[in-house]
C-alpha positions in Angstrom: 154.2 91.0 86.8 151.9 92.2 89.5 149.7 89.6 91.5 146.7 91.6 89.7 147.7 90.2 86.5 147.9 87.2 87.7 144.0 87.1 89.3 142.8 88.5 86.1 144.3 86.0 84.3 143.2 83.4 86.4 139.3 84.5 86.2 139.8 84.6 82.6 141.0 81.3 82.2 138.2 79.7 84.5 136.0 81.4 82.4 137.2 79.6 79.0 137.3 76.4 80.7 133.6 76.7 81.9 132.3 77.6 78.3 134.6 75.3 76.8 132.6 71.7 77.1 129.4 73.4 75.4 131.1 75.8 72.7 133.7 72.6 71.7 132.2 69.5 69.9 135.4 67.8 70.8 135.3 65.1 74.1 137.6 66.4 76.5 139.1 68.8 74.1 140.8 65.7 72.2 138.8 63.3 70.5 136.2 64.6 67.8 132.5 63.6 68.2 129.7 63.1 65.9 127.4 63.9 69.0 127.9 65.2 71.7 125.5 64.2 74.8 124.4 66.4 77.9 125.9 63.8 80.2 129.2 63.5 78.4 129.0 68.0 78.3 128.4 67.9 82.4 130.8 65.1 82.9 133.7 67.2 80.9 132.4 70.7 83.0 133.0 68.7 85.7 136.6 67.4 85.1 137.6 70.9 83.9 136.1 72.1 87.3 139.1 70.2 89.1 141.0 71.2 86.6 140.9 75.0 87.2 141.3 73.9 91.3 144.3 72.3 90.6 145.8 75.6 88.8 144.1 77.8 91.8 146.4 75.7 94.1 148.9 75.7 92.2 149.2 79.7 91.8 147.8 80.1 95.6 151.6 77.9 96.7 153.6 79.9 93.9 152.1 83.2 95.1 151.7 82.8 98.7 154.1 80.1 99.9 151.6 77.7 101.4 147.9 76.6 100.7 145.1 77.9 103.1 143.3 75.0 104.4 139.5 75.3 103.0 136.2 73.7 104.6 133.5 72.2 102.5 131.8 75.9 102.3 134.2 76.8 100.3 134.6 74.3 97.5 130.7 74.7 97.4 131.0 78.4 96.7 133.5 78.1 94.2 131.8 75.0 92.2 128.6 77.6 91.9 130.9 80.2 90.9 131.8 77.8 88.1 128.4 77.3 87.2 127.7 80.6 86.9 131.2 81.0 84.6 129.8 78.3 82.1 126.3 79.9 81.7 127.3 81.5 78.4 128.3 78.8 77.0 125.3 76.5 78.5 122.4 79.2 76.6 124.6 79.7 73.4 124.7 75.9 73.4 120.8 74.8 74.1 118.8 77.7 73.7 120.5 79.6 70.8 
């Protein structure tokens, strides 16, 4: 498979994992809950934030044989990327 794939795939996945704490009444995708609260929604966005790093570092040494070191400018960047990702889900979720 090409590295395309791979980016595609990637983007997709963060994508599910931004919608998934408002589309899913589970809490942290294991435990079922009666309700559900905003803080416990942000908290799980949050987790699953460092989650999808994790997997970005992990594809980045797989792919490219080392991890580029990243300022603060970055991770800032990519945590508002993230926000953007779960805006589907947030709107479906408290506005729908």
């Amino acid at each position: 498979m090409s590295l395309s794939v791979f980016q595609w795939g990637f983007i997709a996945l963060a994508l599910l994992l931004a919608n998934l704490p408002w589309l899913s009444q589970r809490c942290f995708l294991i435990l079922q809950c009666d309700t559900k609260s905003m803080w416990l929604r942000l908290l799980e966005w949050f987790v699953l934030y460092f989650v999808v790093g994790g997997i970005a570092l992990l594809l980045e040494q797989r792919a490219m044989g080392s991890i580029h070191p990243q300022d603060w400018e970055f991770y800032a960047v990519t945590l508002a990327l993230f926000m953007v990702f779960a805006f589907p889900g947030f709107i479906y979720r408290h506005v729908r």
